[in-house]
N, C-alpha and C positions, 0 to 999 in steps of 0.2 A: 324551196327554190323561189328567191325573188323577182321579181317584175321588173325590166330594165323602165325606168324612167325618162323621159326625154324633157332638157328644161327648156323654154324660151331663151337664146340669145339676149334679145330686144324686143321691146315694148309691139305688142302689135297696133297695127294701122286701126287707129278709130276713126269712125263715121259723125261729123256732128248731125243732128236728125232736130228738125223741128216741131214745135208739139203742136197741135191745132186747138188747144184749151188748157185750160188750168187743171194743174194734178197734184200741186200739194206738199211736193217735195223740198219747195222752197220754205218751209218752216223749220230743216233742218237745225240750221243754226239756234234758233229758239227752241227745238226739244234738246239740245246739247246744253244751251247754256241752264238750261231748267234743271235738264238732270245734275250738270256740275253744281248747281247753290243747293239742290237735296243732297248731295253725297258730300259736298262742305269741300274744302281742298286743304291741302299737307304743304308747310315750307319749312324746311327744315335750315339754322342757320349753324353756322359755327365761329366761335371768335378765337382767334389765335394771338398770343400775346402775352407780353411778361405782365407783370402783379403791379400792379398801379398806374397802366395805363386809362383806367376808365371804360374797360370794356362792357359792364354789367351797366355802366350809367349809363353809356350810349343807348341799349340796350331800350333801357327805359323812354327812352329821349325818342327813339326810333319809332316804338309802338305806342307812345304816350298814356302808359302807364306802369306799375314798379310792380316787375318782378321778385318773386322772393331770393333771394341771395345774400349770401355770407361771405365776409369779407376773410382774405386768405393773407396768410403770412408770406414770407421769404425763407422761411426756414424744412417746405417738405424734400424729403431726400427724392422722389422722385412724381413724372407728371401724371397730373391724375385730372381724365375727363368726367364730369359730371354734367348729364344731359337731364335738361327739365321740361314737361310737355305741359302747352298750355291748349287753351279752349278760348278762342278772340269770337268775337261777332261785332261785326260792324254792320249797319243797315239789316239785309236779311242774307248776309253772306258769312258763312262760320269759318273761321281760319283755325286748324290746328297747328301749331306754331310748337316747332322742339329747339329750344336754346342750347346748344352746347358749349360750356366753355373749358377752357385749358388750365385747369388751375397748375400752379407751381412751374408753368413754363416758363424756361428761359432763368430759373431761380440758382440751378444748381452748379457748383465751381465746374464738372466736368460736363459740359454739354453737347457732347456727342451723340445722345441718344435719345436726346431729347422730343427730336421729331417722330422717332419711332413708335409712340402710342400713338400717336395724332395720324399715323398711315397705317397701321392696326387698326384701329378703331373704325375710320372709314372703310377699310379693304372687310372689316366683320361685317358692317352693314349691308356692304355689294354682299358677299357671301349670304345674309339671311334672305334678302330678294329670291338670288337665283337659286336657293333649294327651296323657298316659295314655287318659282317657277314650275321648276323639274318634277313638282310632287304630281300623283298621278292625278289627284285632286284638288285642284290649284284654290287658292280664295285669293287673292289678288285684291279686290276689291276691298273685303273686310281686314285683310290685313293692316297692318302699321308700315308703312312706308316711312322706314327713318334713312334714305339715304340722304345723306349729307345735300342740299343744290345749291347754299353759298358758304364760302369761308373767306370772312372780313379780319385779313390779315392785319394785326395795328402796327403801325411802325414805332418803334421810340423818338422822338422830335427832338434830336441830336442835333440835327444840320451839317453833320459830318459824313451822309451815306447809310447805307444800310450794310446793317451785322453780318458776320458770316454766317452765321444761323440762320439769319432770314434768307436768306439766301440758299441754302441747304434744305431749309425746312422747303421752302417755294417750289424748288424743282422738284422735292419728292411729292409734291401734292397737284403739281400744276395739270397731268396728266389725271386727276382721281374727282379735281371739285372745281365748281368757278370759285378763282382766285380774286376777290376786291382788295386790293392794297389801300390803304388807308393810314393818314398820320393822325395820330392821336396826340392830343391836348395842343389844338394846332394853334394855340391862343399864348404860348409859351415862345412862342419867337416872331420874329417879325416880319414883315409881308416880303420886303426882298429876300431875305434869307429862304423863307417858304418856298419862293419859286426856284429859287439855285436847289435849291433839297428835291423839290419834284424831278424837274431835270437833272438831278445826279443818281436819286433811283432809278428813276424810268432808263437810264443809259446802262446802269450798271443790271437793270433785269434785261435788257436786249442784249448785253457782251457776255452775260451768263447762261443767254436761251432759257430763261424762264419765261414759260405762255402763262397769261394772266386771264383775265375774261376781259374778252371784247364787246363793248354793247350791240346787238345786231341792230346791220344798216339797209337788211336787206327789205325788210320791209318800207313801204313809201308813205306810210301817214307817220311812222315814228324816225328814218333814218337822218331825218337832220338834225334832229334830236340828239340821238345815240353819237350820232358823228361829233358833234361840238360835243358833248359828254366826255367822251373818249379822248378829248385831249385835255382833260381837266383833272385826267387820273393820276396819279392819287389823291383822293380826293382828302384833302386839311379838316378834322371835324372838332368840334365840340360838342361833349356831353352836360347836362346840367339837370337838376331836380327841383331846382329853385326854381321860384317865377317871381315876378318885378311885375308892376303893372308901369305901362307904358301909355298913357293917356288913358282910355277906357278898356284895354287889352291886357290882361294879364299876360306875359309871353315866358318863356325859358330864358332865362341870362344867367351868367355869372358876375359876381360882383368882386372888383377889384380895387385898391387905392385908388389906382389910375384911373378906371371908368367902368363899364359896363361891356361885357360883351354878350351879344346876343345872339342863342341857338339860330333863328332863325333868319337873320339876316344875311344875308348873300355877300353883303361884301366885309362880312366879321366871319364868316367861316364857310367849309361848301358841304353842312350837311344838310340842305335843303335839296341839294344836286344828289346826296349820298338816297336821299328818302326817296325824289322824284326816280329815279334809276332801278332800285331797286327792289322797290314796294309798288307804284305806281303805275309802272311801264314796262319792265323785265322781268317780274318775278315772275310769268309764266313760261317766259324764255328758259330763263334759267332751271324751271323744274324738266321743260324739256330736254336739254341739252344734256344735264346729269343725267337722263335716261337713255337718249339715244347717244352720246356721244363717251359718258366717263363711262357709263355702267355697260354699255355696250363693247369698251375693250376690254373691261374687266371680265365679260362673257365670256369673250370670246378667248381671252387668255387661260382662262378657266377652263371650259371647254378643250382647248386643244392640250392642255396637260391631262386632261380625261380621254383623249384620244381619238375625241370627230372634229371634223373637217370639212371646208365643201369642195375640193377635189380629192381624187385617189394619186396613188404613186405616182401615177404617168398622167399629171394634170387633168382629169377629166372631172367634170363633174359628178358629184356624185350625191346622193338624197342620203339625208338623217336616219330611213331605217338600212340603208347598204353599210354606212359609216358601224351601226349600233349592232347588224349581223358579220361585218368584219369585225370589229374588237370583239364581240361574243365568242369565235372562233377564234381567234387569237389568246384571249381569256382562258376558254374551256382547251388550249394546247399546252398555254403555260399552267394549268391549272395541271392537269395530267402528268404534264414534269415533272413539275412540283409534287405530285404526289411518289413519282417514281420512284424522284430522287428523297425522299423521306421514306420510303420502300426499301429503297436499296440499305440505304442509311442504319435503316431498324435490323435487318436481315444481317449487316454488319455487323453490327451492335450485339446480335445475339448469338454469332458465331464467336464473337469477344469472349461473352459471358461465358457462353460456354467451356470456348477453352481454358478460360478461367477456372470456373466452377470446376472442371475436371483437372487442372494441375492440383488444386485445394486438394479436390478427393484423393489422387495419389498422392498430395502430402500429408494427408492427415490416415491414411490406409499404410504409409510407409512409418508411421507415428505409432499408429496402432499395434502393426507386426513388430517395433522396436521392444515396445511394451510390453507385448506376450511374450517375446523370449527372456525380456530381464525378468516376469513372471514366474516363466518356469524355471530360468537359473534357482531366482530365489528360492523357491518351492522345493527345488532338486537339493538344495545347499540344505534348507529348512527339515527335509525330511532326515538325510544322512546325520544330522547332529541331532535326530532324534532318536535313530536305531543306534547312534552312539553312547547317549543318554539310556538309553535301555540296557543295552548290554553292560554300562557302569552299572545303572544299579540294580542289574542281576548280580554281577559278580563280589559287590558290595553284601548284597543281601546274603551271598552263599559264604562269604566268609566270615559275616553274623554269625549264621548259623552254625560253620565250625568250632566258632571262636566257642560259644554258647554250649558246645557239647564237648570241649574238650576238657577234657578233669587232669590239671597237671598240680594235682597234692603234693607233695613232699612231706615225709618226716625225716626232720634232720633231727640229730644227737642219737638218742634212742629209742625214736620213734619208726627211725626204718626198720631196722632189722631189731628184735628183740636183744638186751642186754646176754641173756645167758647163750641164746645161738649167736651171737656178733664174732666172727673170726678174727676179730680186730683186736678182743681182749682176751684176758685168761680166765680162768673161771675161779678164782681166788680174789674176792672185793675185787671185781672190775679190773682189776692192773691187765697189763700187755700181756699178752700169750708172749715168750718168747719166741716160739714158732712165728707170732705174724709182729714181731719187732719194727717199729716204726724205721729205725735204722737201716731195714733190710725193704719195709715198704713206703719209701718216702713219700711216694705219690703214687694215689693209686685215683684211677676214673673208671666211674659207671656211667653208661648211656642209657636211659629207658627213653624209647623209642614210643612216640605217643601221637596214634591216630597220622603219622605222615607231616604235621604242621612243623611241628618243631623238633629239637633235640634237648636232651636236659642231660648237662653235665654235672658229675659228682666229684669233687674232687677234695680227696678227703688225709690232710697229714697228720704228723701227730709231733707231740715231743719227744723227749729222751724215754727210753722200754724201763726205766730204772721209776717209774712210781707218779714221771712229772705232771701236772693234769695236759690231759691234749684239747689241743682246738681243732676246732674241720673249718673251712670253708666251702661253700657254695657259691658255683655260679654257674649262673642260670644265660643260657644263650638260646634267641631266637632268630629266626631267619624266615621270609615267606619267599 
């Protein structure tokens, strides 16, 4: 059960109270400023621009000294940020300084998407802060603070306006970083032409609503400053590595047919106005403003896609742990759904399987039962043409053995019946009996009857009874 909170409306009524002596408090300011030169401070910058505008010399030109950097072609397929952190000390004051530049912007025939790492890359940084933040153990302090707090957009010193790019890229960043618009290699056209080019940007970033950084005016030892500043935006620069000495001064120039021009003169170019602004006078602004103003709707947008808020449904206010115990509950309902319905789901799933798995079983049990009866057909077939097989060759075997035991001898001529008992002849040298006269016996048959298998025919003629020799034939007939 939480504790209902009550906020303050408005500011309440303070009392000013006079002190009757010194107490000490007024050294504030000197324990801040103390503490900030021991902890050093963070500027982080970014140069947005196509490939041989001069951004890495400015670079140099700005902090006056040479960064390490490698010069890039026209030829990568896509934009690739490369951030580089340094370590400054000037006096007894330590500047960590992170350079990012844009390489391969603005290089490629389709560039639509050009701007898209460059609002990536910043929106990564806001995101590492605020899970810095949100951790329950915060280091803040030892951390790395890379978010972005200027981007010195360079223009191309065309005199014709600014690209659709710059202009696309501009809005999507206007809201993320301070925007400094700046014309690069502002020594390539001429003083009239310069000022029609300022005032054709600066109209064509107001009919596009692009917010750029304003110098603040609000403060009264720096606002006439910033105010004259802020009309002298975009600021025309020159970069150079070179130096010339100029009476007893060595200074930054570049050298041309025509004459010299020189970094640091005011009325050869306005990076003395770019340096004074930025480095000199604003950069503490601007580290604030990226905290409390980009990174602060970045929070907050954050934030409210995580689901806290500072009022409830029906506008009321409401405190960060009621926010953090409504989405908890809210969480732990759809969490429960969520499991339900992955419950329900699997429950589903396994009444599937199920029915599944048991149509299988009665197909493959309706498979099986098919199979035991072609089994037993065969089996049934297999036996009967074996008790077939058997009984051949019993019956094979038994007619072996008749065949084996039956004695069908024959004596033919005079081996049947003895010559002197043959009623066939006469007892005078063999000749015919006239009694049994071939004439009268022309054919005669005997059957001897042998064991049931067969029959054996005799059939026995003769020639003329007058002397002629006789023939018999035999034949023999079987039958089973």
């Amino acid at each position: 059960m939480s504790a209902e909170v009550e906020f303050p409306k408005k500011e309440p009524h303070l009392r000013a109270l006079k002190l009757s002596g010194h107490v000490g408090f007024d050294s504030l300011p000197d324990q801040l400023v103390n503490k900030s030169v021991q902890n050093g401070f963070v500027f982080n910058v970014m140069c947005i621009g196509e490939t041989g505008l001069g951004k890495s010399t400015l670079m140099d030109t700005l902090f006056n000294t040479s960064f390490e950097s490698t010069p890039s072609s026209h030829t990568l397929p896509h934009v690739k940020l490369k951030a580089h952190t340094y370590e400054l000390q000037e006096s007894n004051v330590r500047l960590k300084l992170t350079i990012c530049d844009t390489v391969g912007y603005g290089d490629q025939i389709n560039k639509d998407d050009s701007f898209k790492a460059v609002v990536d890359y910043i929106d990564a940084q806001f995101e590492a802060y605020l899970q810095e933040e949100l951790k329950i153990k915060r280091s803040l302090i030892s951390c790395h603070d890379s978010r972005i707090h200027a981007c010195l957009y360079f223009i191309c010193p065309t005199g014709h306006g600014l690209k659709s790019l710059d202009l696309v890229c501009m809005k999507k960043l206007d809201s993320k970083v301070n925007i400094i618009p700046i014309i690069a290699k502002a020594d390539t056209i001429s003083k009239q032409e310069l000022q029609r080019f300022k005032s054709k940007i600066m109209q064509e970033l107001f009919n596009n609503g692009v917010q750029i950084y304003q110098f603040p005016t609000d403060d009264e030892t720096v606002s006439e400053t910033n105010s004259a500043m802020n009309d002298h935006v975009p600021f025309a620069v020159v970069g150079s590595t070179e130096f010339i000495k100029v009476g007893n001064k060595l200074i930054r120039a570049r050298q041309y047919p025509w004459g010299t021009v020189q970094v640091e003169n005011e009325s050869h170019c306005d990076f003395v106005k770019l340096r004074e602004m930025i480095i000199r006078t604003n950069m503490e602004d601007m580290r604030e403003k990226t905290h409390s103003k980009h990174y602060e709707l970045y929070r907050q947008r954050r934030l409210e896609e995580m689901g806290f808020s500072d009022v409830d449904s029906e506008n009321k206010p409401i405190s960060f742990q009621q926010t953090f115990e409504a989405k908890r509950s809210n969480h732990l309902a759809e969490l429960q759904a969520k499991e339900e319905e992955v419950r329900q789901m699997f429950v589903q799933r396994v009444k599937e399987k199920e029915a599944e798995l048991k149509e299988s079983e009665k197909h493959l049990h309706d498979k099986f039962e098919k199979l035991k009866r072609d089994h037993a057909d065969e089996k049934r077939k297999l036996e009967e043409s074996r008790k077939k097989l058997e009984e051949d060759f019993l019956e094979f075997t038994r007619r072996k053995q008749q065949l084996a035991t039956t004695h069908h001898t024959l004596t033919l001529a005079y081996g049947i019946l003895g010559r002197k008992n043959n009623p066939f002849f006469g007892p005078i040298h063999g000749r015919p009996s006239p009694a049994y006269c071939p004439n009268r016996l022309k054919s005669m048959s005997m059957r001897i009857r042998t064991s049931g298998f067969g029959s054996i025919y005799i059939a026995q003629t003769g020639g003329s009874c007058c002397g002629m020799s006789a023939w018999r034939e035999i034949a023999l007939q079987w039958w089973g």
